[in-house]
C-alpha positions as CSV (number, residue, x, y, z in Angstrom):
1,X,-107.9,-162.3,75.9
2,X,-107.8,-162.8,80.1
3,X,-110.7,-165.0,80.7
4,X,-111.9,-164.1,84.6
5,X,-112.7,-167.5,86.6
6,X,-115.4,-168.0,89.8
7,X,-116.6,-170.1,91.6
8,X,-119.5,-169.3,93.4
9,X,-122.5,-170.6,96.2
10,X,-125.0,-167.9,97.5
11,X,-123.1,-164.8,96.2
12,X,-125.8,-162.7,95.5
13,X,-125.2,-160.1,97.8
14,X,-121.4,-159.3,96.3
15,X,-121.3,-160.1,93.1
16,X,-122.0,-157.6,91.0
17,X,-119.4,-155.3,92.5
18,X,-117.0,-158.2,91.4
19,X,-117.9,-158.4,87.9
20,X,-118.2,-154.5,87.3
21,X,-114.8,-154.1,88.6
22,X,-113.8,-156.5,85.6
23,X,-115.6,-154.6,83.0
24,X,-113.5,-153.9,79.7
25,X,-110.8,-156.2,81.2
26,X,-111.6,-159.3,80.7
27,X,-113.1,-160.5,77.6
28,X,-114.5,-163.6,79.1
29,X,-116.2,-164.4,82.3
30,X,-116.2,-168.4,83.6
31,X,-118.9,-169.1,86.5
32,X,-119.0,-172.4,87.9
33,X,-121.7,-172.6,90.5
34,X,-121.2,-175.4,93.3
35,X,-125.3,-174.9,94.4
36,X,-126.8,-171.6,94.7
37,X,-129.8,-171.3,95.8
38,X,-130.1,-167.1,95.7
39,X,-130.3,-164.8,92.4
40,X,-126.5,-165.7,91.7
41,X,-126.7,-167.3,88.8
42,X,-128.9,-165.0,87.0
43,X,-127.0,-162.0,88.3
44,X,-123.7,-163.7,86.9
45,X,-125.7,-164.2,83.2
46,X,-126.9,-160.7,83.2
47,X,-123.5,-159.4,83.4
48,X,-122.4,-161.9,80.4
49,X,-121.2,-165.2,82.3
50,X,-121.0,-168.4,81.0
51,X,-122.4,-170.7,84.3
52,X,-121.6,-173.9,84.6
53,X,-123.0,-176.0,87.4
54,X,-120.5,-178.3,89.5
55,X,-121.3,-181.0,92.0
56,X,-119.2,-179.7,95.2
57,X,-116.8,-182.4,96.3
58,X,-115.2,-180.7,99.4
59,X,-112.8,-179.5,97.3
60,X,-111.3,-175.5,96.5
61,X,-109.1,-176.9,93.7
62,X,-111.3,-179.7,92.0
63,X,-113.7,-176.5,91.8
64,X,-111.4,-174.0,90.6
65,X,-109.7,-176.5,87.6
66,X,-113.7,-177.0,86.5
67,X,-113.7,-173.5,85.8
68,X,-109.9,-173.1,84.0
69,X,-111.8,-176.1,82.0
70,X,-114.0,-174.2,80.6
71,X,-111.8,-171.3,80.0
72,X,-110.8,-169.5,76.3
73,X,-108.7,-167.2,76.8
74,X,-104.5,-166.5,76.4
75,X,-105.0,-165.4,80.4
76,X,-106.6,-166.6,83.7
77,X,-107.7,-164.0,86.5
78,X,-109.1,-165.6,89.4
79,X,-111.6,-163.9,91.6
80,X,-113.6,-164.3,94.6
81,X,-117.3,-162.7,94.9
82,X,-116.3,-160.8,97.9
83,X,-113.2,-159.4,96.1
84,X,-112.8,-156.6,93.6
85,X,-110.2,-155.7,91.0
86,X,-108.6,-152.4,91.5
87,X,-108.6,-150.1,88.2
88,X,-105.1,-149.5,88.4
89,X,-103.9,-153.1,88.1
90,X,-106.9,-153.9,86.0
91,X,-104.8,-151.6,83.2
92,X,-102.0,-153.3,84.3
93,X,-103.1,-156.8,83.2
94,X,-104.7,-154.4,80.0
95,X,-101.5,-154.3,78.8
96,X,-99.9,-157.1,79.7
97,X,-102.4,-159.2,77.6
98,X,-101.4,-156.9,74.6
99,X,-98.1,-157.4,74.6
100,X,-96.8,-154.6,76.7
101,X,-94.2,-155.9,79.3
102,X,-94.5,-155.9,83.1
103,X,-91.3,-153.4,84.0
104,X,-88.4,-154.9,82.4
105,X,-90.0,-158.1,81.5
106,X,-90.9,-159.2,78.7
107,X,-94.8,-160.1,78.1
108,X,-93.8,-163.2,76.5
109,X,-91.3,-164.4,79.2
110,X,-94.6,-163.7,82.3
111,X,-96.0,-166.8,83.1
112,X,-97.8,-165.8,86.1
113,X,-98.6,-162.6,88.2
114,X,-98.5,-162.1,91.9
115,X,-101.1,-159.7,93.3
116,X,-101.2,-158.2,96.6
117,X,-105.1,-158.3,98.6
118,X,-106.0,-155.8,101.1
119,X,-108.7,-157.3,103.7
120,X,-110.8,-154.6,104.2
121,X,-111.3,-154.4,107.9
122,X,-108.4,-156.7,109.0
123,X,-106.6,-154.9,111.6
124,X,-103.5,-155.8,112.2
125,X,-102.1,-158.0,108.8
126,X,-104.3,-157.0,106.2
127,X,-102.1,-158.0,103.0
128,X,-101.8,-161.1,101.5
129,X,-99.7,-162.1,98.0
130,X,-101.7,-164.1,96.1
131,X,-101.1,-165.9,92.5
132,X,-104.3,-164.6,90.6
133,X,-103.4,-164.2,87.3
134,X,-101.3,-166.7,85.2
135,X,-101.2,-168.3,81.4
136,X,-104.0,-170.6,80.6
137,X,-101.9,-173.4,80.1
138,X,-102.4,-177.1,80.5
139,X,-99.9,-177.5,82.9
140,X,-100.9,-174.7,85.5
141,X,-104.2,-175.9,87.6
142,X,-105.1,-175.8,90.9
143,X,-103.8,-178.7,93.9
144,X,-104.9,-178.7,97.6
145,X,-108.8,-178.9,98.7
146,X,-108.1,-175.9,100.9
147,X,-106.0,-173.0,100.8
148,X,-105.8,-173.7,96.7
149,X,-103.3,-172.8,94.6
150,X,-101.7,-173.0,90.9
151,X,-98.5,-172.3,92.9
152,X,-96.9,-175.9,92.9
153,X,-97.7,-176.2,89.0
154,X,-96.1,-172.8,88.6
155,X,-93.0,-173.7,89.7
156,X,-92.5,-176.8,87.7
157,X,-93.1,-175.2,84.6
158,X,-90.5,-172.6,85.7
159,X,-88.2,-175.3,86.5
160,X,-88.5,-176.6,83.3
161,X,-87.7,-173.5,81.5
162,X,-85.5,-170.7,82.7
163,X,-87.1,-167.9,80.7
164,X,-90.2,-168.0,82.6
165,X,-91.2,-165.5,85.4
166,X,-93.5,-164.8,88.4
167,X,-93.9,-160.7,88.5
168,X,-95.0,-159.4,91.6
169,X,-97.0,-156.3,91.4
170,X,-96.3,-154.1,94.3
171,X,-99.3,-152.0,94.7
172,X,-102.8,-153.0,96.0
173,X,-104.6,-155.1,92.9
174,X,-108.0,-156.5,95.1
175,X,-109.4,-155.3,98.1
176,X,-111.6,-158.4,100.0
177,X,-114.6,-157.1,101.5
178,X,-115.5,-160.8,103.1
179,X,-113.3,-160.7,106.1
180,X,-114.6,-161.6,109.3
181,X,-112.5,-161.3,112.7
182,X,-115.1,-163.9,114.3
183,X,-115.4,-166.4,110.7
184,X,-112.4,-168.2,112.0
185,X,-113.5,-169.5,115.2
186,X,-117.4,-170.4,113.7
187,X,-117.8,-173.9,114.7
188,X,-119.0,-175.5,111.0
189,X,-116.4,-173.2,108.8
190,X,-113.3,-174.2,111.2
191,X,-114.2,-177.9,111.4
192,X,-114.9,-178.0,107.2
193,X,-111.5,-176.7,106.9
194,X,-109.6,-178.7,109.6
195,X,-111.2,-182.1,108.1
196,X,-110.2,-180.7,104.7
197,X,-106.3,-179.8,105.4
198,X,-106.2,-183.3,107.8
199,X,-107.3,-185.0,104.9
200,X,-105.3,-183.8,102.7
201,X,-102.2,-183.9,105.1
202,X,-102.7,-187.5,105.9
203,X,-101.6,-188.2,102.1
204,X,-99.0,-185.7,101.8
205,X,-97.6,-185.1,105.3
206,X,-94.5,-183.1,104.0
207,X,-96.6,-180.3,102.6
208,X,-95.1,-177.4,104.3
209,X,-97.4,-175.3,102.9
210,X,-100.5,-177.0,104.3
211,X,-98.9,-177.6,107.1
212,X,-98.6,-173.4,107.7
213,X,-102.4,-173.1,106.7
214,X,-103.6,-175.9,109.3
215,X,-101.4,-173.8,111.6
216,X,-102.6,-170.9,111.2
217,X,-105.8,-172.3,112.2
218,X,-105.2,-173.4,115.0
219,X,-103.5,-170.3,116.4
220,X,-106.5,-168.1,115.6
221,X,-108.4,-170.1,117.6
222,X,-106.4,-170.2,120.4
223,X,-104.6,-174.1,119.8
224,X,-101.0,-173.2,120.4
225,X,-100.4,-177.0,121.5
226,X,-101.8,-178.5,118.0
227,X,-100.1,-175.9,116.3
228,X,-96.6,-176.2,117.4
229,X,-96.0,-179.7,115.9
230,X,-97.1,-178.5,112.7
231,X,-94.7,-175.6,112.8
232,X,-91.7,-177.6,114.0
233,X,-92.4,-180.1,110.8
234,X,-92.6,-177.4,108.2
235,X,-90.0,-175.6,109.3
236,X,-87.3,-179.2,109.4
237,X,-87.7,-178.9,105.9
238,X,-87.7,-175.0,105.5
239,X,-84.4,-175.4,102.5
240,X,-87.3,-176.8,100.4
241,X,-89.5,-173.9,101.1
242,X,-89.9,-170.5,99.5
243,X,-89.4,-167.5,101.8
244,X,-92.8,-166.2,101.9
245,X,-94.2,-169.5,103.3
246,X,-91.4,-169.4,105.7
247,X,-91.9,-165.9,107.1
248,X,-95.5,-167.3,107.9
249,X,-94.2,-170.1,109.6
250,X,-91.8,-168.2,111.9
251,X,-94.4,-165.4,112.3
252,X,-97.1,-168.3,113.3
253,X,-94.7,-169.9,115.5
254,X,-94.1,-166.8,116.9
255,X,-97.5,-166.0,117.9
256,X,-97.9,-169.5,119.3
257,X,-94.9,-169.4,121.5
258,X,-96.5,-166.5,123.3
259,X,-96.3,-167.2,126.9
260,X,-92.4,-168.0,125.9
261,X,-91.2,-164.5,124.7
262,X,-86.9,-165.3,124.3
263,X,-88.4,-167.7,121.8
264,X,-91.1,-166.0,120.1
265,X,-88.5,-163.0,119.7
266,X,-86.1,-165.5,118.1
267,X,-88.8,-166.6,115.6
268,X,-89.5,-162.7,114.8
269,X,-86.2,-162.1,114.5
270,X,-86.3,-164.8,111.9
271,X,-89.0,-163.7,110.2
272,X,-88.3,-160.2,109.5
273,X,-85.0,-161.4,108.1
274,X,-86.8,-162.8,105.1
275,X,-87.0,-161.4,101.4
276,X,-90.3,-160.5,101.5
277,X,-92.4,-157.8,100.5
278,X,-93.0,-155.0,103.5
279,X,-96.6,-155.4,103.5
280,X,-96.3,-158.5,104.4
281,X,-94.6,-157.8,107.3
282,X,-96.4,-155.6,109.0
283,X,-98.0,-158.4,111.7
284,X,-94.6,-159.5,112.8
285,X,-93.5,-155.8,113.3
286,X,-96.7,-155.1,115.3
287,X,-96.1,-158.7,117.3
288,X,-92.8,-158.5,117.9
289,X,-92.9,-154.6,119.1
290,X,-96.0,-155.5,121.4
291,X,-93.3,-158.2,122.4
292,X,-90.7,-155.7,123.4
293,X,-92.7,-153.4,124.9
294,X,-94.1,-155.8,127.4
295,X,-91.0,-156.4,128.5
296,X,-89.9,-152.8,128.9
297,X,-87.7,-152.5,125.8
298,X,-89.2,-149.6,124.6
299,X,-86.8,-148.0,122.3
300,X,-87.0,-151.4,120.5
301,X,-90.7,-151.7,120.0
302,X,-91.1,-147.7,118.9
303,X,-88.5,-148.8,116.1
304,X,-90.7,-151.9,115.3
305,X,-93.5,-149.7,115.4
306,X,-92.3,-147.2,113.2
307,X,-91.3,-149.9,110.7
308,X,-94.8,-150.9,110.3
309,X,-95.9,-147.4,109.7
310,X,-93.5,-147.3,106.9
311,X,-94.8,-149.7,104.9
312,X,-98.0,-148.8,105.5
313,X,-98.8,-145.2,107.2
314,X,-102.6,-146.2,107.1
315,X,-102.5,-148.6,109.6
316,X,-104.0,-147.1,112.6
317,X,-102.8,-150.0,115.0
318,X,-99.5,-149.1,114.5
319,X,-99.9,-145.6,115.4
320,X,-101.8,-146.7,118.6
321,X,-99.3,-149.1,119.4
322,X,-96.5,-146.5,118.9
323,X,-98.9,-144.2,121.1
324,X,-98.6,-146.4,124.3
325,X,-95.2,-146.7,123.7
326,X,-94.3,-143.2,123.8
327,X,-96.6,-142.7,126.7
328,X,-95.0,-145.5,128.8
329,X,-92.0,-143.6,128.0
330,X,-93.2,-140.4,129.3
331,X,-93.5,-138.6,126.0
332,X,-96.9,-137.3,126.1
333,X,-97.2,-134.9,123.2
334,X,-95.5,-137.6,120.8
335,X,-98.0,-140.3,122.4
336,X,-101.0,-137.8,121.7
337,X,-99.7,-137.5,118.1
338,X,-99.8,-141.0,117.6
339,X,-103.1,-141.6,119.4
340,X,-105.0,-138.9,117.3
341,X,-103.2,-140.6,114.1
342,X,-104.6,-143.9,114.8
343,X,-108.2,-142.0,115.4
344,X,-108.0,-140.0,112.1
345,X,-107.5,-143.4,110.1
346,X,-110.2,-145.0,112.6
347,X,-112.2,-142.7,113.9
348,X,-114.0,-146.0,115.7
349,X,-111.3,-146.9,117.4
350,X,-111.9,-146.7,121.1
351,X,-109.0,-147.5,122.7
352,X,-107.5,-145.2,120.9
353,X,-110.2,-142.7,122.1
354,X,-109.1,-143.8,126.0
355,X,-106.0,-143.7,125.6
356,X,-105.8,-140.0,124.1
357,X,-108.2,-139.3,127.3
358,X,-105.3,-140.3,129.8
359,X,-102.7,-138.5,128.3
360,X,-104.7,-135.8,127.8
361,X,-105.8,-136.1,131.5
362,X,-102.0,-136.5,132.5
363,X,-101.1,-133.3,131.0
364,X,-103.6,-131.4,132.4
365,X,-105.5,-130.9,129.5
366,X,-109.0,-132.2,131.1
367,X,-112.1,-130.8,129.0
368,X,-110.2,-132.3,125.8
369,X,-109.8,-135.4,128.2
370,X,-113.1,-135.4,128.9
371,X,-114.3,-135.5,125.4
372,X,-111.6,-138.4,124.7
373,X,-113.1,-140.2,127.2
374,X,-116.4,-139.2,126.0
375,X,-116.2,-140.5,122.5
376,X,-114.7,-143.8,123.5
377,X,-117.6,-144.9,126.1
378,X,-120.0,-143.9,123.4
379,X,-117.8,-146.0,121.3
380,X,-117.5,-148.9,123.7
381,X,-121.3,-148.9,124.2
382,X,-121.7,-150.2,121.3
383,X,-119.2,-153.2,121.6
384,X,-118.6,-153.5,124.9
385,X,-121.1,-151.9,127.3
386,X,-119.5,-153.6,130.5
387,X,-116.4,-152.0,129.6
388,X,-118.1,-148.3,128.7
389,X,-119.7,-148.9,132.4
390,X,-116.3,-149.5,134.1
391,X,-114.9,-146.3,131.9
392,X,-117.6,-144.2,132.7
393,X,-117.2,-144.6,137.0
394,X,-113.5,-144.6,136.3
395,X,-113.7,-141.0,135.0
396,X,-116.3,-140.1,137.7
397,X,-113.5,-141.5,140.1
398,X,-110.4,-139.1,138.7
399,X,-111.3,-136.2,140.9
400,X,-112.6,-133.7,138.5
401,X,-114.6,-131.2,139.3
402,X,-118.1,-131.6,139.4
403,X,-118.5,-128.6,137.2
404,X,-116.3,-129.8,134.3
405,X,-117.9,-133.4,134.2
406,X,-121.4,-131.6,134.0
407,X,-120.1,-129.7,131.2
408,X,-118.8,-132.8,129.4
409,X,-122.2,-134.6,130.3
410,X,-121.0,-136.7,132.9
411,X,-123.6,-136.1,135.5
């Protein structure tokens, strides 16, 4: 039996989507509730969970082991309320939990499976590999008051016996529905999870992985300086570290050492040389070829570019990205290609929408132009309207006749 573990504070709003996607999968469903005060406690008993309240101590993993407490089954999933499990993996973990093994392992010899999240929304690095479902054992709970994991655990049960395995599943298992591009720069949320990390950093000050997450904090939020320390620790002791935690470092370092390119290329370079999954490298191929590009290696960053497409041809920032490549290149057509790629996956995406307007305009091609430009101010009018202002008396200034900007409702 997998028994599914929560825990939960004001999830009414998402979920019921995250237990319906569980349906006929799990066999047991383990709620712990750190102080609702919305319907989502009743909504979690009227899809059969077992709530149990918990007194929150500023703590992910304290939270997470109440629930694996309370737990029956031979299997733990763990899921957020803004996440759902994909039906294909859900059969998947079907099978594992009768017996049925995972490729050419064994069922008996899995002790833990990795599963890849898509952030719905993210646009640039939407997958992360997460440990989400593992044996219910004793041994395996959850360390760290932020960014928690059963990771640590994991591996000292593996080093204590060679026959068991981590599986990585290499298809999309949950798609996250939470994220946020503005979440991580919110005053309380980054200050709650600063104090949390500093905390726990200030008794175990070796903790590369901790020291990534706090790092990865601060470069979202525009810290470079506090950043860079952090980095350089982890990364002294990156023969202790496993490789996925090191790309992250070198692709955070990267991004920090931003206004100092010959070193954030190095860092790239060191990144992408990692055994990781592809998916995972999709921000460090986007980075690195924005890298190259600004500097006029074009050739470079269409490779890196087309790298990232790759591994995931629905990522519309690569395609835009490859789009103002080719066009600082000269290559029109291929530019407009990309451009009206990107739009297809993201039909919102206005500077893609500009973009395809200039070369458009460039080839001479100017009522298509015109509607290009069209869509993105319409676009930008709802994000942006200072910039849709300066687009609009731009196109008024690009000598077109009267006649056609009528037609495209321009005047």
């Amino acid at each position: 039996m997998i028994s599914l573990c929560m825990i939960v504070k004001d999830e009414a709003a998402t979920l019921a989507r995250t237990l319906e996607s569980v349906q006929g999968v799990v066999g047991e469903i383990v709620v712990v509730d750190t102080g609702s005060v919305d319907n989502t406690v009743a909504i979690a008993q009227s899809h059969g969970a077992k709530v149990h309240r918990f007194a929150w101590e500023n703590d992910f993993a304290a939270a997470r082991n109440e629930s694996l407490r309370h737990a029956t089954g031979d299997w733990v999933l763990v899921l957020d309320a803004d996440e759902v499990l994909l039906s294909a993996t859900a059969q998947v973990l079907q099978q594992l939990d009768q017996g049925q093994p995972l490729g050419d392992i064994a069922a008996e010899d899995v002790l833990a499976v990795n599963l890849l999240r898509l952030e719905l929304g993210a646009p640039q690095a939407p997958y992360t590999l997460i440990t989400r479902c593992f044996r219910r054992l004793p041994e395996i709970t959850f360390n760290r008051p932020y960014h928690e994991t059963v990771d640590d655990s994991v591996a000292a049960l593996q080093a204590q016996a060679a026959r068991w395995q981590v599986v990585t599943l290499g298809e999309v298992a949950i798609h996250h529905t939470g994220y946020d591009p503005a979440v991580v720069v919110e005053r309380g949320k980054f200050d709650r999870a600063r104090t949390a990390m500093e905390g726990y950093l200030a008794e175990h000050p070796n903790d590369g992985y901790l020291l990534n997450k706090l790092a990865a904090l601060y470069v979202e939020s525009n810290q470079a300086e506090l950043a860079l320390p952090l980095l350089n620790r982890a990364l002294a002791q990156a023969d202790t570290l496993d490789e996925l935690t090191c790309y992250e470092l070198h692709y955070h370092r990267a991004l920090a050492l931003a206004d100092r390119p010959t070193q954030a290329a190095s860092d790239y370079e060191a990144a992408l040389a990692l055994a990781v999954p592809p998916m995972l490298k999709l921000g460090a191929w986007i980075n690195y070829g924005s890298l190259k590009k600004a500097q006029g290696d074009l050739e470079g960053a269409i490779e890196l570019f087309q790298k990232a497409i790759e591994a995931d041809p629905t990522l519309a920032i690569a395609h835009y990205n490859l789009g103002t490549a080719h066009r600082n290149r000269g290559y029109l057509d291929e530019a407009i290609a990309a451009y009206r790629q990107a739009i297809a996956l993201n039909p919102n995406y206005a500077e893609a929408h500009q973009n395809l307007g200039v070369a458009l305009f460039k080839l001479g091609q100017l009522p298509e132009a015109l509607q290009a430009f069209k869509q993105a101010i319409a676009l930008y009018e709802v994000t942006d309207p200072a910039t849709a202002a300066g687009l609009r008396r731009g196109v008024s200034a690009l000598g077109i006749s009267p006649l056609l900007l009528a037609q495209a409702g321009f005047m």
